[in-house]
N, C-alpha and C positions, 0 to 999 in steps of 0.2 A: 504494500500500500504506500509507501513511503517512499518509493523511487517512483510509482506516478506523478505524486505531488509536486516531486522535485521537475518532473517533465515538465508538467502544464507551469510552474512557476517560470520554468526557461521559455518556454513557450509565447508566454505575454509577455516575457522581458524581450523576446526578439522580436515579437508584434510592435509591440512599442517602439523600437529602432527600426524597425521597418515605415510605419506611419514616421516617424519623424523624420525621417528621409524622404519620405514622399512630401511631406510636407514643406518642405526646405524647397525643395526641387519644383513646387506650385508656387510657393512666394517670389522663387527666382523669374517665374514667368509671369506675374502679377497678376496669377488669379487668385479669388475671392473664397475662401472657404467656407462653408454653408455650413457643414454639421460632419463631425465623426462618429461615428455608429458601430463601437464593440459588438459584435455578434456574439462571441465565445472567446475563448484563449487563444484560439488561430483563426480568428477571420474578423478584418472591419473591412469598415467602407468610407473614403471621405469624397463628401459632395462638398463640388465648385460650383463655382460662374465661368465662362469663360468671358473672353472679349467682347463677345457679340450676346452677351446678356444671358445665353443656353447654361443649365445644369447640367452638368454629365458631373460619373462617379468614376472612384480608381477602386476597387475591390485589391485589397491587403491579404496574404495570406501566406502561414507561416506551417510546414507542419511539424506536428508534437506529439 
């Protein structure tokens, strides 16, 4: 039971450095972030704007 836990703990710590690179890499392009949306321990979503006012999303996923 205790080497799952340790999984899924890595798991959101590399989700985490994954979003946050995605994130870095949408500010370098000056889009708008709308909302982040943790699914689980390996899977978000973050919704933009782009330039021409459209939402679209990046789907994050890590596996664990």
């Amino acid at each position: 039971m205790r080497s799952i836990r340790v999984r899924k703990v890595q798991a959101v710590y590399h989700l985490e450095i994954a979003v946050n690179d995605l994130l870095v890499d949408l500010e370098r392009q000056n889009k708008k972030i709308k909302s982040i949306q943790f699914v689980d321990e390996c899977v978000a979503f973050v919704v933009y704007e782009t330039d021409s006012d459209l939402t679209e999303f990046n789907k994050v996923e890590v596996s664990g």
